[in-house]
C-alpha positions, 0 to 999 in steps of 0.5 A: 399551389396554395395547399403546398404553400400551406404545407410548407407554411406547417412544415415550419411551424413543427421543425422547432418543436421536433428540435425541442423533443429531440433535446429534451430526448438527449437531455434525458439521456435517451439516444444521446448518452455521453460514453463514459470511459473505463478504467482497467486495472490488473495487479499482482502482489509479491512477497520478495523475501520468500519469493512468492504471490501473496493470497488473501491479501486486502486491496483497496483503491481510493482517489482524490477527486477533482470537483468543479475544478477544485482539487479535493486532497481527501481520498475517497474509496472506489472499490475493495477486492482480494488477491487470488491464489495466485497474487492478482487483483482487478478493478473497473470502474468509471474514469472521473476527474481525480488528482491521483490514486492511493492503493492501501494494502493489508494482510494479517503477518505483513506489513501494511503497504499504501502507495499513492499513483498519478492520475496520469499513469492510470487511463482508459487509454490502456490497462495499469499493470502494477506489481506491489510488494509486500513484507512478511512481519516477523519479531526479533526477541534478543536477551542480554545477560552479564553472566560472568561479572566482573565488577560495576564498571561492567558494560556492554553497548549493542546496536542492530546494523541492519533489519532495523524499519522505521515503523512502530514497535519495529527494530531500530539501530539505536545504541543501547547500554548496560552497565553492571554485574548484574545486568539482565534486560529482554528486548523484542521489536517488529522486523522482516521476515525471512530476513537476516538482522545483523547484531552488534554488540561491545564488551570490554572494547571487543566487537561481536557480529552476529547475523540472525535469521528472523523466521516470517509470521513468527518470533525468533528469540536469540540470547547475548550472554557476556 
């Protein structure tokens, strides 16, 4: 009887210090590894003015982490991949708290293209499946020329009423003048590609319209002569 009193007396005495162990085993990460959710992402990217996939194109995805709950509106890169021949690309990664995601896109001939998604349409829950598009880059070279002067009082205004952008060095629907029998001037801007720019231009009080088709990747060069 006193021996199972001295047991139980013992058994006591080692049950807090198993329980500190077993802490200090889950603490270390050692059988009680928190699950650490996944995100899945799985994209294709699309050049809809030729209506094809884009390859070789550079993807990055960033976040604008949440720390201690405070919101860093900083973003911070994740990962970098390229599409395959087809247009696809993926990312897994670990879920973190984060304010959203941004995704830069980049490829040589095309417009950069960032797009910045909620954190709430990019879970664990299920896989994020965008599609993206991306323009091909092209140049619009117009000559204007007076080649039938008249006298000083010669003019002509031109202006573009569509394939204008709102980026640098690309084509924008500001009126330009020229006055003078010997006006002669070369103006070249960034627009679409396969993509029509439509022209329009003044003299003598008529209007001229006059579509151009603006070749992808390359420079595409038409000449007003009045």
């Amino acid at each position: 009887m006193n021996l199972t009193r001295l047991n139980m007396s013992l058994i006591k005495k080692i049950i807090p210090f198993l329980l500190i162990i077993f802490l200090v085993i889950c603490f270390a990460n050692v059988g009680c590894k928190k699950k650490q959710n996944k995100i899945s992402i799985r994209g294709y990217l699309f050049d809809p003015k030729q209506n094809i996939s884009v390859a070789g194109a550079l993807v990055t995805i960033s976040s604008s982490k949440i720390s201690s709950g405070v919101y860093n509106s900083n973003y911070q890169d994740i990962a970098t991949t390229t599409t395959d021949a087809s247009g696809n690309f993926s990312f897994d990664f670990t879920e973190e708290a984060t304010a959203g995601y941004r995704f830069y896109i980049r490829k040589d001939k095309y417009f950069d293209y960032t797009v910045d998604v909620s954190a709430d349409d990019i879970t664990h829950e299920q896989a994020y499946t965008p599609t993206f598009n991306l323009y091909p880059e092209a140049y619009l070279k117009l000559g204007i020329k007076n080649i039938a002067p008249a006298d000083s009082t010669d003019a002509i205004t031109y202006y573009l009423t569509s394939g204008f952008l709102e980026c640098y060095q690309c084509c924008t629907n500001t009126y330009f003048h020229g006055y003078g029998v010997s006006y002669d001037t070369v103006m070249k801007c960034k627009t679409y590609g396969s993509n029509m720019a439509t022209v329009n231009y003044i003299v003598n009080g008529t209007l001229h319209i006059q579509n151009i088709f603006c070749t992808p990747y390359d420079t595409t060069f038409y000449q007003i002569n009045y």
